[in-house]
N, C-alpha and C positions, 0 to 999 in steps of 0.2 A: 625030583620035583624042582619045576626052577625057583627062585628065590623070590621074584614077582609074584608068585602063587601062593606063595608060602607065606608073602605080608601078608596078601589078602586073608587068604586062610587065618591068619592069627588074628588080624583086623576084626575080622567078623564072627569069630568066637567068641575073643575077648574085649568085647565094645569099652566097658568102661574100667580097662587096666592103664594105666600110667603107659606103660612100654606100646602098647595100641593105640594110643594117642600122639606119640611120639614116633612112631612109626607113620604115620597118617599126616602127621606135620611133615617128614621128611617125603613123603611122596608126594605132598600136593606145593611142596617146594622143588623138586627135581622138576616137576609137570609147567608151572609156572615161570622155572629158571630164576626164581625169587633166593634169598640170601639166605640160608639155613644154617646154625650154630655148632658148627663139630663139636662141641664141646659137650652138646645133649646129649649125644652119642653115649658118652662114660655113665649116663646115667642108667645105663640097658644093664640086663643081666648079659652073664658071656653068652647066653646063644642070643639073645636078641640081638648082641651089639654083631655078633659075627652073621647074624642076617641079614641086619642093616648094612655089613661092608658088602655083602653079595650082592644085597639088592641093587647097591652103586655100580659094583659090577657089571651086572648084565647091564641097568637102566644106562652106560656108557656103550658099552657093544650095540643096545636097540639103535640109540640115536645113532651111531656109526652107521649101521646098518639102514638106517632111512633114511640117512644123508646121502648115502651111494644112493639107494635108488631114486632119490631125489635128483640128483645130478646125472644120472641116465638120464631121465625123463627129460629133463633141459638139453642135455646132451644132442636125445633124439630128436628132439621139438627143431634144435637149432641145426641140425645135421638135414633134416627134410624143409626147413626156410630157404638153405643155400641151394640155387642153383649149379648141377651137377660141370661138372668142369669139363672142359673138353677134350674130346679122346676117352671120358670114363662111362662107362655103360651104369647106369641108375638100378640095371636088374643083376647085380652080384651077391 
């Protein structure tokens, strides 16, 4: 199970835990791109705190990963603005 699911998952079991809370701050700071305190981090038990480094984890790969398709899409956007060059057939 990915690591994203697995906040949730503890989020919504354990609503009014410290570590659920802190969990919830680190993900609507990742989301926001707002300034979050490594330092809360020590404040986890060891599986939370090694949740928390996965959930960094992947939450880096997502954004990799929508940033490429993001940049396709502009890519493509700007590849059919240009008119095709001469001598090149449009249908390849």
């Amino acid at each position: 199970m990915r690591a994203i699911k697995k906040t949730r998952l503890y989020i919504e079991h354990n609503p009014d835990s410290e570590a659920a809370k802190l969990l919830a701050r680190l993900v609507l700071s990742l989301e926001r791109e707002t300034e979050f305190p490594v330092s809360d981090l020590y404040k986890l038990d060891f599986d939370r705190f090694k949740l928390a480094l996965n959930l960094l984890d992947e939450w880096r790969l997502d954004r990799y990963y929508a940033g490429k398709g993001r940049l396709f899409d502009v890519s493509f956007q700007m590849h059919n603005m240009q008119p095709p060059e001469a001598g090149t057939s449009t249908n390849s």
